[in-house]
C-alpha positions as CSV (number, residue, x, y, z in Angstrom):
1,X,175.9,9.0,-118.7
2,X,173.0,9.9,-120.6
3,X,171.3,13.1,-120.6
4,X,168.3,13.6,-117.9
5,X,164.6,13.9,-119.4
6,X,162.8,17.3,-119.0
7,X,160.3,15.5,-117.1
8,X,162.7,14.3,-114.9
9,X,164.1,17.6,-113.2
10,X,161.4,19.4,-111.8
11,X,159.1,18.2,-114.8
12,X,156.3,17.9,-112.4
13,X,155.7,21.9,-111.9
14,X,155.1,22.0,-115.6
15,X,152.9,19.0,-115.9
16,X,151.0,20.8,-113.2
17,X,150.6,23.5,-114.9
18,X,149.5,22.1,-118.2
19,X,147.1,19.8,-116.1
20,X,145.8,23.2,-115.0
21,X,145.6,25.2,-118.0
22,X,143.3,22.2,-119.4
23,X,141.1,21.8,-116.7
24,X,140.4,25.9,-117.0
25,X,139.4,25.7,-120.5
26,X,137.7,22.6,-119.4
27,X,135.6,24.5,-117.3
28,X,135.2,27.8,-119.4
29,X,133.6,25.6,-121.7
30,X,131.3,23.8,-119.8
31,X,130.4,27.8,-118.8
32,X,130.4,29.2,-122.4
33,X,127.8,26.4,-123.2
34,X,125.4,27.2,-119.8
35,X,125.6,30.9,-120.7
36,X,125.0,30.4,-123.9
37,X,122.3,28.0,-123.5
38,X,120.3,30.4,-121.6
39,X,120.1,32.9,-124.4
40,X,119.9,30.4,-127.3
41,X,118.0,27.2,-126.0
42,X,114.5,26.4,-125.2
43,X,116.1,23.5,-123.5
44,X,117.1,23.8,-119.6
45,X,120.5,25.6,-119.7
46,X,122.1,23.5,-116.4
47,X,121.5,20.1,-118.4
48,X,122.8,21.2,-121.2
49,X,126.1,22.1,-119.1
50,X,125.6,18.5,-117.6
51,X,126.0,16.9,-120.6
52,X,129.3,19.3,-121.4
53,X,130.3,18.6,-117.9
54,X,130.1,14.4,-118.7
55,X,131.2,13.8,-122.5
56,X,132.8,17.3,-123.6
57,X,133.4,16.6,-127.0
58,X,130.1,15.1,-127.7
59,X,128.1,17.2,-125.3
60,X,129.6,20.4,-127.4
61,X,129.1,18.9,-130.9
62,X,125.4,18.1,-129.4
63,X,124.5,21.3,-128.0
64,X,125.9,23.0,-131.5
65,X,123.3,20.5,-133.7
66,X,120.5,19.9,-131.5
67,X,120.5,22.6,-128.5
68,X,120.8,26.0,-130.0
69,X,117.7,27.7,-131.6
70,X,118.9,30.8,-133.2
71,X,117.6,32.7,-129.3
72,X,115.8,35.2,-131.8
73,X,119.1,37.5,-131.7
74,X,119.9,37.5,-134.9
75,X,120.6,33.4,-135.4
76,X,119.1,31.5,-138.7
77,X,115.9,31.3,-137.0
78,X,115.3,34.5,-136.9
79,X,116.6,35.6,-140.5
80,X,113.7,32.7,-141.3
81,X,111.3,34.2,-139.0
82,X,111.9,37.7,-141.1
83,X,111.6,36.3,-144.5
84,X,107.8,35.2,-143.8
């Protein structure tokens, strides 16, 4: 007889909890990235989380490149600002 899958005894309480675990740091990130985007954006913070929300790898590598503005706290903005 051959040897039972993982998956196959009680597999499905770990698939839960990886399904769980992913949809956490899912939704941390889509938080990071409204947090964030109300310091650091001149752009509304809740579409920014939006567009997390609805393409997360995209949304993230957009809000990086096009959403953040340095906030004034020390970003490249500012170290440009104080150079002037």
């Amino acid at each position: 007889m051959l040897p039972a899958l993982p998956l196959q005894n009680g597999g499905a309480g770990l698939v839960l909890l990886l399904w769980l675990v992913i949809a956490a740091g899912f939704l941390a990130l889509v938080y990071f990235v409204y947090k964030d985007a109300q310091r650091n954006s001149q752009h509304p913070a809740f579409l920014w989380a939006i567009v997390v929300f609805l393409a997360p790898l995209l949304g993230l590598i957009l809000y990086v490149l096009l959403g953040r503005n340095g906030g004034g706290r020390g970003g490249h903005s500012a170290a440009r600002e104080s150079r002037r």
